[in-house]
C-alpha positions as CSV (number, residue, x, y, z in Angstrom):
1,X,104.1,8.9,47.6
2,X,106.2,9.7,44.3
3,X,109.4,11.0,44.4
4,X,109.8,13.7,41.8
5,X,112.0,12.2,39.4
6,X,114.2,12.3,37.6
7,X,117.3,13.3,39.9
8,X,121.0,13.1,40.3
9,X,122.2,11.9,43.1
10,X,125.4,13.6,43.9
11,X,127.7,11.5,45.1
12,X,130.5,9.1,43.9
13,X,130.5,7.0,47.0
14,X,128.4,3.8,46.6
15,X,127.9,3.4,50.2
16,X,126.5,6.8,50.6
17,X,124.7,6.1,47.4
18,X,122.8,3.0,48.3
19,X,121.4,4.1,51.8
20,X,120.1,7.1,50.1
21,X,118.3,5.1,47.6
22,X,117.0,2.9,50.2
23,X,115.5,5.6,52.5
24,X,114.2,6.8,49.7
25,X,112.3,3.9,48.3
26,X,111.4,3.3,51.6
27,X,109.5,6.7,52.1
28,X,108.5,6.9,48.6
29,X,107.0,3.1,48.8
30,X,108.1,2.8,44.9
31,X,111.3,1.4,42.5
32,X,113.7,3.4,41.7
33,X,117.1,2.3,39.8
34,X,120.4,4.1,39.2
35,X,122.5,4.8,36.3
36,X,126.4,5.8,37.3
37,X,127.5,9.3,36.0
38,X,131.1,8.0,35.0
39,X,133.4,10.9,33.6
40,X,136.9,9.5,32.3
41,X,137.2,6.5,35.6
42,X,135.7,8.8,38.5
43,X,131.7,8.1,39.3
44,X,130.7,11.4,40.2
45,X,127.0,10.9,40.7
46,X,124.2,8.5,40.1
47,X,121.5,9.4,37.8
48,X,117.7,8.2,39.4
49,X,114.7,7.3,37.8
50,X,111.5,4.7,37.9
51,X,112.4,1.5,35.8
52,X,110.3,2.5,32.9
53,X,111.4,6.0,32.1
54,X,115.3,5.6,33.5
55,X,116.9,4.4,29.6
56,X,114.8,7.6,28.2
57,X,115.8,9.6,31.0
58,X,119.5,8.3,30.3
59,X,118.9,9.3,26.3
60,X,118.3,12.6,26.7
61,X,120.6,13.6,29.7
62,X,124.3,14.9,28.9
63,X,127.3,13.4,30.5
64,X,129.6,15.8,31.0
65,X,133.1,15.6,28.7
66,X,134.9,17.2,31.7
67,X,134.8,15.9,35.5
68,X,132.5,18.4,37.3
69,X,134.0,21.2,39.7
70,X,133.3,19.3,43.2
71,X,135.6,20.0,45.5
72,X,134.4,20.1,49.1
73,X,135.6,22.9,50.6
74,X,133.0,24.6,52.7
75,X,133.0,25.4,55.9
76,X,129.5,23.9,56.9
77,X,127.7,20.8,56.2
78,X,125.3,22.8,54.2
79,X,127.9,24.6,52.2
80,X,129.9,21.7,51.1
81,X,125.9,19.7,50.4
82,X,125.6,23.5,48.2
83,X,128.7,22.6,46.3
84,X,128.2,19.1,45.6
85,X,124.1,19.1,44.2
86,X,124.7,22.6,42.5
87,X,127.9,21.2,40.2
88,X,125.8,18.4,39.2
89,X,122.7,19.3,38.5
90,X,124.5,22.7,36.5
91,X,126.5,19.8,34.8
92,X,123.8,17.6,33.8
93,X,120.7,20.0,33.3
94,X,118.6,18.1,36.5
95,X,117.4,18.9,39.7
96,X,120.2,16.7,42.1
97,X,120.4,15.7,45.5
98,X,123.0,15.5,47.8
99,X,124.0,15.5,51.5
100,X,127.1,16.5,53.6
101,X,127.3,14.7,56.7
102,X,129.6,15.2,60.4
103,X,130.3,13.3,63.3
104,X,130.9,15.5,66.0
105,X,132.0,14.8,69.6
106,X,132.4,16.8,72.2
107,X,135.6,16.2,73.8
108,X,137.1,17.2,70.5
109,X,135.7,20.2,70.4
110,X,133.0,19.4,67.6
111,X,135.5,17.2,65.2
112,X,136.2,15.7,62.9
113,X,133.1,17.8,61.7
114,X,133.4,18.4,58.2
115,X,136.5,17.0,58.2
116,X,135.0,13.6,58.9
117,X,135.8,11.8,55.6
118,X,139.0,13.1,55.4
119,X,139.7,13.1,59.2
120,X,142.9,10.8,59.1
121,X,143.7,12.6,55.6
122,X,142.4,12.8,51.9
123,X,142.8,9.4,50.8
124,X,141.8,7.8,54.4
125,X,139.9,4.9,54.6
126,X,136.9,4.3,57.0
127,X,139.3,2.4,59.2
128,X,142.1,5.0,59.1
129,X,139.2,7.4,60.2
130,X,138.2,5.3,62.9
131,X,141.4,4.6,64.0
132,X,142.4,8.3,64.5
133,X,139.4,8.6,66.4
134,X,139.2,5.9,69.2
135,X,143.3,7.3,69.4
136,X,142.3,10.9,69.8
137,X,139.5,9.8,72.6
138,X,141.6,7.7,74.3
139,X,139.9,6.4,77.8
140,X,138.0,9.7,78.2
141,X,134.7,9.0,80.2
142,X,132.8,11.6,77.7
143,X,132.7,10.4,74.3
144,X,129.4,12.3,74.2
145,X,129.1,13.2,70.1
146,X,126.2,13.7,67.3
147,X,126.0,12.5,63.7
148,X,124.5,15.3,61.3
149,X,123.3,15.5,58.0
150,X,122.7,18.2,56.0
151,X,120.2,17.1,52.8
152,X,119.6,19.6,50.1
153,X,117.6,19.3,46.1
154,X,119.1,21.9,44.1
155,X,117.6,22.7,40.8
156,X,119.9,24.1,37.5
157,X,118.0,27.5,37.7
158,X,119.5,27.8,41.4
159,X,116.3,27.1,43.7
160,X,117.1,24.9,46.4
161,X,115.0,22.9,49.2
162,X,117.9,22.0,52.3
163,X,116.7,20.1,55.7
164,X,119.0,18.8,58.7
165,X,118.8,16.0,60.2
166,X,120.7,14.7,63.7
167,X,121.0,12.0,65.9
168,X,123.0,12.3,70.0
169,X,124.9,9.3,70.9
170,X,128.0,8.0,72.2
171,X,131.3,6.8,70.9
172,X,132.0,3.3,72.1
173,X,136.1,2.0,73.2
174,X,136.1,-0.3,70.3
175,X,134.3,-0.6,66.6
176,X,131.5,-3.4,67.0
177,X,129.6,-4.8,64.0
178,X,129.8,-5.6,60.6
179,X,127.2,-3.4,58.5
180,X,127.3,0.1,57.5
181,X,130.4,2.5,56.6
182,X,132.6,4.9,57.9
183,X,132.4,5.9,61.9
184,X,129.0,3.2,61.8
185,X,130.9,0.5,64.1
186,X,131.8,2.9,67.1
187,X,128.7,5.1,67.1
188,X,126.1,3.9,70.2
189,X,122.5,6.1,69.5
190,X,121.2,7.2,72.6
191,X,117.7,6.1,71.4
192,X,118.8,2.8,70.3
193,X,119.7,-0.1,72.6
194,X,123.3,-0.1,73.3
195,X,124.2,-1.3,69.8
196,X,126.4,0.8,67.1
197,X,124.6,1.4,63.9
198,X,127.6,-1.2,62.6
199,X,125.7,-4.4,64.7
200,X,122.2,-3.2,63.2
201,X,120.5,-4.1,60.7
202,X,120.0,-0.9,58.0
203,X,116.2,-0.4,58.6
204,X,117.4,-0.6,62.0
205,X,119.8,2.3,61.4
206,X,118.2,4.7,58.7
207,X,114.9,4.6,61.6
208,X,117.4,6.3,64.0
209,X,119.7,7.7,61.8
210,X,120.9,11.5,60.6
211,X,121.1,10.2,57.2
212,X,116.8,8.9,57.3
213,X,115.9,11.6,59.5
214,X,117.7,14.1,56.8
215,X,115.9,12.6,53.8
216,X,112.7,12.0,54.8
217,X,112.5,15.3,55.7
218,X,113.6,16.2,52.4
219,X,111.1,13.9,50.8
220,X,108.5,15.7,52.2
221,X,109.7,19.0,51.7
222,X,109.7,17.9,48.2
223,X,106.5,16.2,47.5
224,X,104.5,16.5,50.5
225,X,102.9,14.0,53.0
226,X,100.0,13.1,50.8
227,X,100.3,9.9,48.7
């Protein structure tokens, strides 16, 4: 399967960016590289293309003399994905990709939701988040919560292709694990087996997780399931 390239992948966070790319190689079954959109010292996206047509591709797309409007301040998942791909692919003229993603647990009434990069404040790290989490659970027996991810393509004339994807686990008493980002080390999925996504290995995770299940959805609402 071939992805349709080229697109700008809308994000600035090189975590985020590089599990993307890797569920999507992995579903496409082809190379792909990654050239940073860099305005003034702020990566705002990562432009994506085969490895023969990226430096062309590069050439003839515009980086943008002024930082793109993205501010995330939807109310939804989809909304804030909406906001992201749209100023993007209006700023650089092609068709982006981009993704808004929650964890939401039950005894907290649904939060940190789409607060949950920003959960212990704007310029929290994953382990300030993580913190304020386990704190908020405390020793509650239900730590019953759900990762989601909202994945959206949306083209400069407007037109856009959006697909969820989630996954029901458990939040564990402390972070376990070494791999992955953000809430990864204290998330248990219910279909896994009693590991967080932090102990696994990534193919491990993006089989299970709302992040692959969101893309390769996407993928083939895309291009299809024929090769």
């Amino acid at each position: 399967m071939r992805l349709p390239l080229p697109v700008v992948l809308a994000t600035g966070n090189t975590d985020k960016a590089r599990e993307i790319v890797e569920i999507l190689v992995e579903r496409a079954d082809e190379p792909v590289v990654a050239w940073a959109v860099t305005v003034g010292t702020h990566t705002y996206g990562y432009l994506l293309d085969r490895p023969d047509d990226i430096a062309a591709t590069v050439e003839r797309t515009p980086v943008p003399v002024d930082p793109p409007d993205v501010e995330e301040n939807g109310n939804t998942l989809e909304q804030n994905a909406r906001i992201k791909a749209g100023a993007l692919a209006d700023a650089l003229g092609v068709p982006a990709i981009a993704d808004d993603t929650g964890l939401e647990v039950d005894a907290l009434d649904g939060a940190p939701g789409v607060y949950s990069a920003r959960y212990a404040g704007t310029r929290a790290s994953y382990r300030d988040n993580v913190v304020k989490l386990l704190e908020s659970l405390g020793e509650r027996d239900d730590r019953h919560a759900r990762f989601a991810t909202v994945a959206m393509a949306r083209w400069p004339d407007g037109r856009e292709v959006a697909v969820r994807g989630e996954v029901e686990g458990e939040i564990s008493k402390w972070p376990r694990g070494e791999h992955g980002f953000g809430y990864d080390p204290v998330f248990v999925p219910a279909e896994g087996d009693g590991r967080t996504f932090g102990e696994m290995s990534a193919s491990e995770k993006h089989s299970l997780s709302h992040r692959g299940r969101a893309f390769r959805a996407l993928v083939e609402a895309l291009v299809g399931t024929e090769d």
